[in-house]
C-alpha positions as a printed Julia matrix, in Angstrom:
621×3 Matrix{Float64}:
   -1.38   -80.4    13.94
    0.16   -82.62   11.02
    3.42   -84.2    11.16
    6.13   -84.91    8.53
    8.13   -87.54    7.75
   11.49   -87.01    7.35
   12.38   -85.56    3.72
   14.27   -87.22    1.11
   16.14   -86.66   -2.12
   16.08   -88.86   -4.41
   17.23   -87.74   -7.8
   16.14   -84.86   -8.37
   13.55   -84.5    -5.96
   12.25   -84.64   -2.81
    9.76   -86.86   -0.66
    8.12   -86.3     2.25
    5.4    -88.25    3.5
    2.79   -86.18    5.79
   -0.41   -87.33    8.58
   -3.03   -85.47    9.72
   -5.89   -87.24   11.52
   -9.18   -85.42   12.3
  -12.72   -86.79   13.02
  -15.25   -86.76   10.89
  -18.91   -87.42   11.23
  -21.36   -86.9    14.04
  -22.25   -88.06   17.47
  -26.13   -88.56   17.56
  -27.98   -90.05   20.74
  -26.27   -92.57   22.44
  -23.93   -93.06   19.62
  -21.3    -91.58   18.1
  -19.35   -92.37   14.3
  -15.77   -91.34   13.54
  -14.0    -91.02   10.29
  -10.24   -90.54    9.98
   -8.11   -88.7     6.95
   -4.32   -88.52    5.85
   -2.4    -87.0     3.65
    0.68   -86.78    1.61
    2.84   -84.74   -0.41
    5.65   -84.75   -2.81
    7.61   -81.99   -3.13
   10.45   -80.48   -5.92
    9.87   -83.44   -8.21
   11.74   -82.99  -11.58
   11.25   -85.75  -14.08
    9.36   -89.18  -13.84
    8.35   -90.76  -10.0
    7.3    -94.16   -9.41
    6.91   -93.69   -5.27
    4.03   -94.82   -3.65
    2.0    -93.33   -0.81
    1.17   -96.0     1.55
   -1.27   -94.98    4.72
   -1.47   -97.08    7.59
   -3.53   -97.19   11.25
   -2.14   -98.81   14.5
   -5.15  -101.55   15.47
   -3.88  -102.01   18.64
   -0.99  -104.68   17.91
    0.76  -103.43   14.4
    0.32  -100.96   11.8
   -2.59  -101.78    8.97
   -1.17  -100.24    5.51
   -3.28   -99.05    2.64
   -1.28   -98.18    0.09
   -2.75   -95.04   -1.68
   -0.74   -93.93   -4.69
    1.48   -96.28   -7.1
    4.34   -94.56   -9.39
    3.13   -95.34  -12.16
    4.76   -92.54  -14.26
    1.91   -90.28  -14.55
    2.89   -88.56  -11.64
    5.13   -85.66  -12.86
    5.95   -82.12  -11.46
    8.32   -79.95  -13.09
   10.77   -78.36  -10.98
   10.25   -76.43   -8.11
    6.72   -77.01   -8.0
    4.82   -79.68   -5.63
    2.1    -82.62   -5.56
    0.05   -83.14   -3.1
   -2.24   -85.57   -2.08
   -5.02   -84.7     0.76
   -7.88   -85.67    2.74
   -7.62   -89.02    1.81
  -10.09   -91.54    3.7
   -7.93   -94.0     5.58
  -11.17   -95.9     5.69
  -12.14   -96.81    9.06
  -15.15   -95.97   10.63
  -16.65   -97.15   14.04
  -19.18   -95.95   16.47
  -18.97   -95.64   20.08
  -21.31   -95.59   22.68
  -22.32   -93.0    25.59
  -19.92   -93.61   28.11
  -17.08   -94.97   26.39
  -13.43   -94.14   27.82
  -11.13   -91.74   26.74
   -9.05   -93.37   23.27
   -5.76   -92.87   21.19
   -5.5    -93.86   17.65
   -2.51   -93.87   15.73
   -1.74   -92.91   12.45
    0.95   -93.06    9.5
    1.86   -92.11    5.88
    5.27   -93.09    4.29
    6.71   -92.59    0.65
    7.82   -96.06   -0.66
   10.45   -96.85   -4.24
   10.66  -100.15   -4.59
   11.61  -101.82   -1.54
   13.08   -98.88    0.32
   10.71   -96.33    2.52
   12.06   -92.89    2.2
    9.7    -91.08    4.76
    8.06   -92.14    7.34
    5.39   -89.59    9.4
    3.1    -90.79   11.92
    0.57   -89.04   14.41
   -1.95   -89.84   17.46
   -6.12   -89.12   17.37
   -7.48   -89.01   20.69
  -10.93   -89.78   20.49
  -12.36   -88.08   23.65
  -14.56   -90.03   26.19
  -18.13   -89.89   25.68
  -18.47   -88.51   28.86
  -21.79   -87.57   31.31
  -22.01   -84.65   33.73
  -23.93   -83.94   36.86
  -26.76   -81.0    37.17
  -27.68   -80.31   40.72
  -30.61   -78.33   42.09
  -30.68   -76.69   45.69
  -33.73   -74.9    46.68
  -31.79   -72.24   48.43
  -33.73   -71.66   51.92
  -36.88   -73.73   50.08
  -38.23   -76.61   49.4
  -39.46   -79.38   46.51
  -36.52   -78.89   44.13
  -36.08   -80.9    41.23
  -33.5    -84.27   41.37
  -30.1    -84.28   39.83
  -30.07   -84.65   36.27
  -27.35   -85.9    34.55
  -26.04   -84.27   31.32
  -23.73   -85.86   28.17
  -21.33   -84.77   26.41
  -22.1    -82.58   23.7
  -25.87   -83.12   24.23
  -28.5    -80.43   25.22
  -30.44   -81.15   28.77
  -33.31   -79.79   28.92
  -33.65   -78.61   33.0
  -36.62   -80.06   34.81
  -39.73   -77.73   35.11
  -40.75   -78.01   38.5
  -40.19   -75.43   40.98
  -39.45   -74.67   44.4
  -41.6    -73.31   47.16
  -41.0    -70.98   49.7
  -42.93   -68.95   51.95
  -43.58   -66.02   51.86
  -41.26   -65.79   48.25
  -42.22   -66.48   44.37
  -39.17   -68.7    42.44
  -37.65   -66.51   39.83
  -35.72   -68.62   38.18
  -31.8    -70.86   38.82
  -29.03   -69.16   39.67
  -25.19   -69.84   38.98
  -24.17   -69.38   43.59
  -26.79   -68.79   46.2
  -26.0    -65.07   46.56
  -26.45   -64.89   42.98
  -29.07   -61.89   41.77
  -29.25   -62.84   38.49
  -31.54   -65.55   36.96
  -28.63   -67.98   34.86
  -31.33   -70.97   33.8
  -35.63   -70.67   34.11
  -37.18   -74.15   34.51
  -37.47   -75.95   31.9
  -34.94   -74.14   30.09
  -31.79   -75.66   28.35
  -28.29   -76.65   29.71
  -25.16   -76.96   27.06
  -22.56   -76.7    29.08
  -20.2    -79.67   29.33
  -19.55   -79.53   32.72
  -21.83   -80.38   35.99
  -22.78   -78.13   38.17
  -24.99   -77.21   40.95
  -27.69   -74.56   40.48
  -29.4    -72.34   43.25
  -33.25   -71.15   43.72
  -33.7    -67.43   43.52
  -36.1    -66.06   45.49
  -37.99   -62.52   45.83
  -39.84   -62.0    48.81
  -44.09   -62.34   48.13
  -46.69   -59.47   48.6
  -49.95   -60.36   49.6
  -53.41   -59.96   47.9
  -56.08   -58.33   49.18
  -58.98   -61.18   49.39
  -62.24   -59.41   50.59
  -63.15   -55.82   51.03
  -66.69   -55.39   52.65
  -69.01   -51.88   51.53
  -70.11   -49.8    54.7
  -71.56   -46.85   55.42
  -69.69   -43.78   56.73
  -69.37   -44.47   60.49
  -68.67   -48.17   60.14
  -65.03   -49.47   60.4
  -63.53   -50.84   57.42
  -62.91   -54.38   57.11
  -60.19   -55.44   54.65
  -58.75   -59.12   54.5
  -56.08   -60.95   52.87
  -53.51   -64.05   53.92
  -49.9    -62.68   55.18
  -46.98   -64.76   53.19
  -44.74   -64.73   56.28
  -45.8    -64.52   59.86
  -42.69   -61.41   60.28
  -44.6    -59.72   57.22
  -45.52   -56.24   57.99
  -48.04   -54.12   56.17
  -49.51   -50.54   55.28
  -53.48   -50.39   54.21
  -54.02   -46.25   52.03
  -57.38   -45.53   51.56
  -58.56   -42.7    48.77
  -61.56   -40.92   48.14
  -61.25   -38.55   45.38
  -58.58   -36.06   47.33
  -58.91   -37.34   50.67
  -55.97   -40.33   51.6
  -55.1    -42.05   55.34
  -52.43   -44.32   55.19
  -51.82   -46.62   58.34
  -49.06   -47.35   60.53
  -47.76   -50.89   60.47
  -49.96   -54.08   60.51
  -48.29   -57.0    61.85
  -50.65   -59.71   61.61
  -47.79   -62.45   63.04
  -49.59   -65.69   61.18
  -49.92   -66.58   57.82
  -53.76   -66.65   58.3
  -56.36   -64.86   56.58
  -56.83   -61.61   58.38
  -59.32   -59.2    58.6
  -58.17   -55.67   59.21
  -61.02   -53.59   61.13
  -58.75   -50.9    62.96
  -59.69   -47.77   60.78
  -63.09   -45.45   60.67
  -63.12   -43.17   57.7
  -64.13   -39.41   59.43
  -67.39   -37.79   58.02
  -65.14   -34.93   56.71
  -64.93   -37.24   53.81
  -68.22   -36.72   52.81
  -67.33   -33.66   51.11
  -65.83   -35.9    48.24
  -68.92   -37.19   47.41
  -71.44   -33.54   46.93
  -73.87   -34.85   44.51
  -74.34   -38.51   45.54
  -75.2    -41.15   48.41
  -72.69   -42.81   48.0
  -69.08   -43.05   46.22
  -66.25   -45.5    45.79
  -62.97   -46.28   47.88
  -59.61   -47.41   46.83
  -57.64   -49.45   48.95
  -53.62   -50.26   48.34
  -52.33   -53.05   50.71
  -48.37   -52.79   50.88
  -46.48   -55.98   52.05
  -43.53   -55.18   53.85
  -40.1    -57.53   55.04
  -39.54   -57.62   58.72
  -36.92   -55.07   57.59
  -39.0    -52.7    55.72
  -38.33   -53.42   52.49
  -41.36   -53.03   50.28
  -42.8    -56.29   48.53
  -45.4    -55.09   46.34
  -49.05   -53.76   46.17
  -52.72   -55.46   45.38
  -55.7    -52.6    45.22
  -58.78   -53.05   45.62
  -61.98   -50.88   46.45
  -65.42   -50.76   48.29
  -68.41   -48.26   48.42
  -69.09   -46.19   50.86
  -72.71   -45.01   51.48
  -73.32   -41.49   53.52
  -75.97   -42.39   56.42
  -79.17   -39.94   56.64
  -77.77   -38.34   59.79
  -76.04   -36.24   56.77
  -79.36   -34.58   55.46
  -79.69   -31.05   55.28
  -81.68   -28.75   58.3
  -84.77   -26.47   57.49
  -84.82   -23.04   59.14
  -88.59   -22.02   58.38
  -90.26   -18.2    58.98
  -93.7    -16.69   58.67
  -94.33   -13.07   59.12
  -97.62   -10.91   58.17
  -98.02    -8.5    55.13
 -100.9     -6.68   53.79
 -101.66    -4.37   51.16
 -103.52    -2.38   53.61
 -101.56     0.03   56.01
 -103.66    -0.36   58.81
 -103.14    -4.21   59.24
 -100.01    -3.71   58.44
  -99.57    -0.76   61.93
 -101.03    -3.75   63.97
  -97.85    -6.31   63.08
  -96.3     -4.49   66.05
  -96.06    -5.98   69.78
  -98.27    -7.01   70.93
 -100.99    -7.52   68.38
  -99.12    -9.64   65.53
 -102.73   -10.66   64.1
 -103.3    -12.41   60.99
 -106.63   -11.4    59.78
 -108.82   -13.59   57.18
 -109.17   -11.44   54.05
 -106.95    -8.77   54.45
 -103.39   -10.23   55.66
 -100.59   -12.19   54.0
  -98.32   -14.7    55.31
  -94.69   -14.34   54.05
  -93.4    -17.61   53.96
  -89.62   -17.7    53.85
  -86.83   -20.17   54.81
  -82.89   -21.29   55.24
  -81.34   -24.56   54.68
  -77.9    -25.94   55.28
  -76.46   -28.89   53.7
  -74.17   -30.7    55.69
  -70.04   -31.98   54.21
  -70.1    -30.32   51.31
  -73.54   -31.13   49.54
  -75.33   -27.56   48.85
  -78.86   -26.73   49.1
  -80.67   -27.42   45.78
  -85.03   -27.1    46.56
  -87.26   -26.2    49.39
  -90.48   -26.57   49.42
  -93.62   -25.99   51.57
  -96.81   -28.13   51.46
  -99.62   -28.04   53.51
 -101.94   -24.42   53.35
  -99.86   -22.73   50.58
  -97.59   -24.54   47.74
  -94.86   -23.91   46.55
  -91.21   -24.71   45.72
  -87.59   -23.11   44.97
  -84.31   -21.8    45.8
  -83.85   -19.06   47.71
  -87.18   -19.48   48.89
  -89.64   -16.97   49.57
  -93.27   -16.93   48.9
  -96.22   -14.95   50.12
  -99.89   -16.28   50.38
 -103.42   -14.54   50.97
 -105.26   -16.02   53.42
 -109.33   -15.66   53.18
 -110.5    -18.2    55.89
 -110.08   -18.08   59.46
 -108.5    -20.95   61.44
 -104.95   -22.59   61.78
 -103.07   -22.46   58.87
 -100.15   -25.07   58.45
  -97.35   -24.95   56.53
  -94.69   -27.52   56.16
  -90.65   -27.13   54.55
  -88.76   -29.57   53.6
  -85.22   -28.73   51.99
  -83.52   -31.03   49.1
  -80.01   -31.18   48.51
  -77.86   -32.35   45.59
  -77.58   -35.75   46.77
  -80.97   -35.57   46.95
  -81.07   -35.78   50.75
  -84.39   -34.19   52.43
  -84.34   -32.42   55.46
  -86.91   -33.51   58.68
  -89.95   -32.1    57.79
  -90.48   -28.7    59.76
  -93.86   -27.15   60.19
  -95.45   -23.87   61.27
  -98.77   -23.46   62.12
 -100.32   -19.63   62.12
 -103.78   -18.34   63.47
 -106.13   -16.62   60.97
 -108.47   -14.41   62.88
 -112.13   -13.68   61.58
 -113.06   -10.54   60.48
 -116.48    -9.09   59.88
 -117.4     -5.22   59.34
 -119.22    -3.78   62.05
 -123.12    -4.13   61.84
 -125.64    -1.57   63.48
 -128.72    -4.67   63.81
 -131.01    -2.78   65.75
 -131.52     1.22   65.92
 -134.73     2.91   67.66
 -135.68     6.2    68.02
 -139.35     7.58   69.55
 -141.12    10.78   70.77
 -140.81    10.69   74.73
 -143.64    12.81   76.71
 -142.16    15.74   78.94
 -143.48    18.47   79.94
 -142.07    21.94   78.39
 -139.25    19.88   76.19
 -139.58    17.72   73.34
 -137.68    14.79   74.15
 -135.98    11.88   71.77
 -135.36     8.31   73.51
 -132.6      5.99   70.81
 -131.54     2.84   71.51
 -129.04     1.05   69.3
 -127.46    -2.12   68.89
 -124.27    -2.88   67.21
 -121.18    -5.14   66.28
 -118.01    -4.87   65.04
 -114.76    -7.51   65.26
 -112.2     -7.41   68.26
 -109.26    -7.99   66.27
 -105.97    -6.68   66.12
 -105.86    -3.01   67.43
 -109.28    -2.63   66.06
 -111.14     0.3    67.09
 -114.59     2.09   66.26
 -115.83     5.01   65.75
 -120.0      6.12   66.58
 -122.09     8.65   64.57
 -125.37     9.76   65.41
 -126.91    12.32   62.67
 -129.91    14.02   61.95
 -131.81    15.76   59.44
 -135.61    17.16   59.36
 -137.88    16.15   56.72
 -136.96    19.24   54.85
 -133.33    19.12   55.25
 -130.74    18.08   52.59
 -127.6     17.24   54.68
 -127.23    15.72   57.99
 -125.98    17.23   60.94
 -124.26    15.36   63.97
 -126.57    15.24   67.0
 -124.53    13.17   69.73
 -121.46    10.47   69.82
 -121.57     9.46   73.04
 -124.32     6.6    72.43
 -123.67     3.44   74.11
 -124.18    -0.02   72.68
 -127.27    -1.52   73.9
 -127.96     1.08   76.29
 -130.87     3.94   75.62
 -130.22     7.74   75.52
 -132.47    10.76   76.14
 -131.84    13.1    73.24
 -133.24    16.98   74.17
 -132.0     19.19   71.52
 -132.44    20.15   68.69
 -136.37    18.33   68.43
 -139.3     20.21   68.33
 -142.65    18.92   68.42
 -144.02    19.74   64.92
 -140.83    18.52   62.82
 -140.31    14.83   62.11
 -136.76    13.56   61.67
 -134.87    10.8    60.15
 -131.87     9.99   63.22
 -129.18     7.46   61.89
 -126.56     5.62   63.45
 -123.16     4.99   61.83
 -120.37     2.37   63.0
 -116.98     2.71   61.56
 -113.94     0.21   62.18
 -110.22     1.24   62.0
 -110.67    -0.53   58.18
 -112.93     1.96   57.2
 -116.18    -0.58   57.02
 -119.03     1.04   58.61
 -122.63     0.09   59.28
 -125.72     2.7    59.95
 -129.38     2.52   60.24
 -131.82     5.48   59.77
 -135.02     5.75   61.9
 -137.85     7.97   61.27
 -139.68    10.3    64.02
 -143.18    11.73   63.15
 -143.79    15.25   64.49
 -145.45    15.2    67.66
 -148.77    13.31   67.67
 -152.15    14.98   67.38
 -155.53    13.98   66.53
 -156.05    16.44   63.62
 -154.1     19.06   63.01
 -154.68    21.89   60.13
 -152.74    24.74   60.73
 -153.67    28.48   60.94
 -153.5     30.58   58.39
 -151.57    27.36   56.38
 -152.56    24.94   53.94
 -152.54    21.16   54.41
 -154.37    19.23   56.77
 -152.4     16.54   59.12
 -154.21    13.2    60.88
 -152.18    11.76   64.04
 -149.47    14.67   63.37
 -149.01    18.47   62.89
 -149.15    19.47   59.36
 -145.56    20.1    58.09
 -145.71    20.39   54.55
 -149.07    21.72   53.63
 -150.19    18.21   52.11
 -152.6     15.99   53.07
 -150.76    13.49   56.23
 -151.67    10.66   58.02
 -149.7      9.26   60.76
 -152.75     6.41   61.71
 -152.71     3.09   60.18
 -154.65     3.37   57.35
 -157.54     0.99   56.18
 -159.2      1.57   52.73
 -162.51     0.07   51.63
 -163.25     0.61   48.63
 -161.47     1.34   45.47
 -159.07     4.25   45.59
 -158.31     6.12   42.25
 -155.07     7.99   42.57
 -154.57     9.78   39.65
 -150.93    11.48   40.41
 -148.69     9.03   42.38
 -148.57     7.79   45.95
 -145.64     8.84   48.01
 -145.3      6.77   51.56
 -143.05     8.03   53.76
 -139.84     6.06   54.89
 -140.07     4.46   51.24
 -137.25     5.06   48.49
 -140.23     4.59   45.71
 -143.19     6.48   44.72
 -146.2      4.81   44.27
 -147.64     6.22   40.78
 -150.55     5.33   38.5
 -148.81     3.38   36.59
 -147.44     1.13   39.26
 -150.37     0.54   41.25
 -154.34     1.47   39.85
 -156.17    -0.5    42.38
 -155.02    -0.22   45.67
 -157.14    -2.29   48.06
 -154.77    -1.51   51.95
 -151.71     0.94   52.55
 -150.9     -0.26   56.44
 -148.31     1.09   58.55
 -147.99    -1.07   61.61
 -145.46    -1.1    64.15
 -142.4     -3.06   64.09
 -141.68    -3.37   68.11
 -144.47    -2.11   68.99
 -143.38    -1.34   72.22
 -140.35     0.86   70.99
 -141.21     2.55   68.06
 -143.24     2.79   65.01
 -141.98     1.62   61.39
 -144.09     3.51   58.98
 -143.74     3.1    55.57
 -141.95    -0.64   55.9
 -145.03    -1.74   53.91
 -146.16    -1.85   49.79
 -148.8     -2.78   48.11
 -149.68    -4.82   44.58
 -152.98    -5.25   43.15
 -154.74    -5.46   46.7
 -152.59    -7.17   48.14
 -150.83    -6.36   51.37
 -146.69    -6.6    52.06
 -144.66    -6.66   54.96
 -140.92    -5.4    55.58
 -140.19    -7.53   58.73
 -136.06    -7.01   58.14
 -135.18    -3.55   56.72
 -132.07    -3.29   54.93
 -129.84    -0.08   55.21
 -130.66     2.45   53.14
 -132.71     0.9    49.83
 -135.91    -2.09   50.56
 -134.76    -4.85   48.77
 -137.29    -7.28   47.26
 -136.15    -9.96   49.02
 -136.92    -8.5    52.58
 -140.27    -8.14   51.59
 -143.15   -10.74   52.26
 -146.67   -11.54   51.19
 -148.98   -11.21   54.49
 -152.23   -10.47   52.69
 -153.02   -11.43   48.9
 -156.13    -8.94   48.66
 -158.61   -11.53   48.4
């Protein structure tokens, strides 16, 4: 604040002589430069002045005067109105150093006339100390914090940058009191204040990372590590799988070790999560926890988890028998179930079930059929007899296959039944004509197979066939007594039949009843070796020819389906007839002839002579 000198009057105005001391300049470093200013002032001045303004500065001992202003005449106000002089430099200047003490410099303006002083105003500057201030660090409950630093006055500190360690706790920053919960200074930062003062660590408790996470396969505990910050730490481990979570109870590890965590198995039901794959991915959230319960923080982390093949899916295979024929189809009932080559089918069918949540995607069967799909169902002929396996194997959409499963089925043989041997002959008796047959026949033993025997006849004559007998036995002869006469031949034939309609005969030929020569009364025709029957020339003898033989309208042999005609044969050299088993029955006609050459039938066919049961015995030469 400035101070005044007393005022004066002196003519007609008035002096009063004013100080004001201020610093000026700047305080760089270690150093610091002041600068001091006064000031005057004249006031209600009417007319010519010739005062002075003198400034002065105490140096310790006496006052030092500068004199500022002279009267020299120039300085004129008109009434009522004032001059004043300002700001003006006293002109000293010095510089102090950091540390100085605490100073008091005086100061003084007066208005001088002549030898007289009419005010006199004086003042004091204190020039503060250039003073230095503590800045303490405590660590707060840690440890390593920085030194003391010491701060100046007026100068910026810039706070040391290392930090504290606790553990267990991260450093958040300096705080103003040791309950404090809000960060006043960071390391490093900058301090202003012209004060000391002590600052305190902050501290928030430190959550642990999870260091090591190990990929198993469902079944397998989980093994999860990472380093506790405090041995009272306590901790929570959540595992996730898509919507599946299991969070567990608290871990206390009690050291500040790295620990493994093994104490959780992760239940197949989780499986279902992963439909479509082998394997899928687990998150894992480890929560640190105070000795109190209050919650730290999290670190996440994740492992796979592969599905073992103990998951695959289960085959359920069936067979049963179809046919497009309605008697195989009657014998599918107990206790036949027969699968016959070339008339059944196997219906192949099957189930599958995927196991935690996967779902059947292919089955397929390899093996004696192929074939693939879902539903599955497939039928197959079977032609050959003999086991027929089939193997299943079910897919599902993680691609999983079952354990193979296999089914093996029995194809039975089939053949029609086959009459290979039928004979029929003229027994002697007296008063009776009597017919001996003898047939032998097969037919397959499959199923509820069954046949059926026919024995027919029909005279020479005759154009239908009329049952004689079914009570013929396989391999065993029977003595036939009606309806034969002696001077009729007849063709006899047996017929097999199976339950499939297939059926087998042969047809036998009987000669009337043998005679030397027979030509009958009153009749036409003349008969060799049988009685005459159709008024024709007939032979029932082998035959021998020597000689040419012209026969100008056709040949007909009996027992043959072919006419021998002009055309076909001119020169006949031998017509035989000989028996077949000779000591059963007679074949006649089972013979042909070709440009003198002589045939044998050895293996009639039923019903038409095929070429190819026909060989060359005699070439005519």
């Amino acid at each position: 604040m400035a101070q005044y000198g007393t005022a004066y009057n002196i003519g007609q105005g008035q002096y009063r002589a004013g100080v004001n001391a201020y610093l000026q300049g700047t305080q760089t470093g270690d150093t610091a430069r002041y600068r001091v200013s006064t000031w005057g002032e004249l006031k209600n001045i009417d007319g010519w002045s010739a005062s002075n303004l003198w400034r002065a500065w105490w140096n310790g001992s006496n006052w030092v005067w500068t004199e500022v202003t002279r009267g020299d005449g120039n300085c004129y106000c008109s009434w009522s109105q004032s001059w004043q002089y300002t700001n003006q430099d006293v002109g000293i200047e010095w510089t102090e150093t950091k540390g100085h003490s605490k100073k008091t410099l005086w100061f003084a303006t007066e208005f001088r006339c002549g030898s007289g002083t009419y005010s006199h105003a004086e003042i004091a500057l204190e020039i503060p100390a250039r003073d230095s201030y503590t800045v303490s660090f405590n660590a707060n409950g840690g440890t390593g914090a920085p030194s003391a630093q010491t701060k100046w006055y007026n100068e910026t500190l810039t706070l040391s940058s290392t930090r504290p360690t606790r553990a267990g706790y991260d450093f958040l920053g300096w705080g103003a009191s040791a309950s404090a919960t809000t960060v006043s200074y960071n390391a490093g930062a900058s301090y202003t204040a012209n004060s000391g003062t002590t600052l305190y660590a902050l501290w928030k408790p430190t959550s642990s990372t999870i260091s090591s996470v190990k990929n198993i396969t469902l079944g397998d505990n989980v093994e999860i590590k990472w380093t506790p910050k405090a041995t009272d730490y306590k901790y929570k481990l959540k595992f996730t799988l898509g919507s599946e979570t299991h969070t567990t109870d608290y871990i206390s590890p009690n050291s500040t070790s790295e620990y493994p965590y093994t104490g959780y198995t992760i239940p197949d039901s989780w499986a279902a999560q992963i439909p479509n794959a082998i394997s899928g991915v687990v998150n894992v959230e480890l929560t640190s926890y105070t000795n109190d319960g209050t919650q730290l923080g999290t670190s996440s982390s994740a492992f796979t988890l592969t599905l073992p093949n103990t998951l695959k899916p289960t085959v359920v295979p069936s067979v049963s028998e179809t046919s497009d024929n309605s008697t195989i189809e009657s014998w599918q009932n107990p206790p036949y179930y027969t699968y016959i080559a070339g008339y059944s089918k196997i219906a192949l069918t099957a189930t599958a079930t995927a196991q935690q949540g996967a779902s059947i995607t292919n089955i397929t069967v390899t093996g004696s059929a192929s074939a693939s799909g879902y539903p599955f169902s497939h039928t197959t002929g079977v032609q050959t007899a003999g086991d027929k396996t089939f193997t299943f194997v079910a897919t599902d959409s993680r691609g999983m296959q079952s354990d193979p499963e296999t089914i093996t089925v029995n194809v039975t043989a089939y053949s029609p039944p086959e009459v290979s041997m039928f004979t029929a002959e003229r027994k002697p008796a007296p008063n009776i004509t009597v017919v001996d047959v003898y047939g032998v026949w097969s037919f397959s033993n499959v199923g509820n197979n069954t046949f059926t025997k026919l024995l027919e006849y029909k005279t020479s004559t005759d154009s239908t066939w009329s049952v004689l007998a079914d009570d013929i036995q396989n391999q065993t002869p029977l003595t036939l007594r009606d309806p034969f006469t002696d001077s009729l031949s007849y063709n006899i034939r047996l017929t097999i039949t199976d339950s499939l309609d297939n059926a087998s005969s042969r047809t036998v030929y009987i000669p009337t009843m043998y005679v030397w020569m027979h030509y009958p009364t009153g009749g036409q025709g003349v008969a060799f070796g049988k009685t005459s029957e159709t008024g024709n020339f007939e032979i029932n003898y082998d035959l021998e020819v020597y000689g040419d033989a012209e026969i100008q309208n056709g040949l007909s042999v009996s027992g043959l389906d072919h006419t021998i005609t002009q055309a076909d044969y001119y020169d006949i050299a031998v017509l035989v007839a000989r028996p077949y088993r000779p000591s059963l029955h007679y074949e006649v006609g089972d013979w042909a002839a070709n440009n003198g050459a002589v045939w044998e039938c050895n293996t009639p066919t039923t019903g038409t002579w095929n070429a190819s049961d026909w060989t060359e015995i005699d070439d005519g030469t």
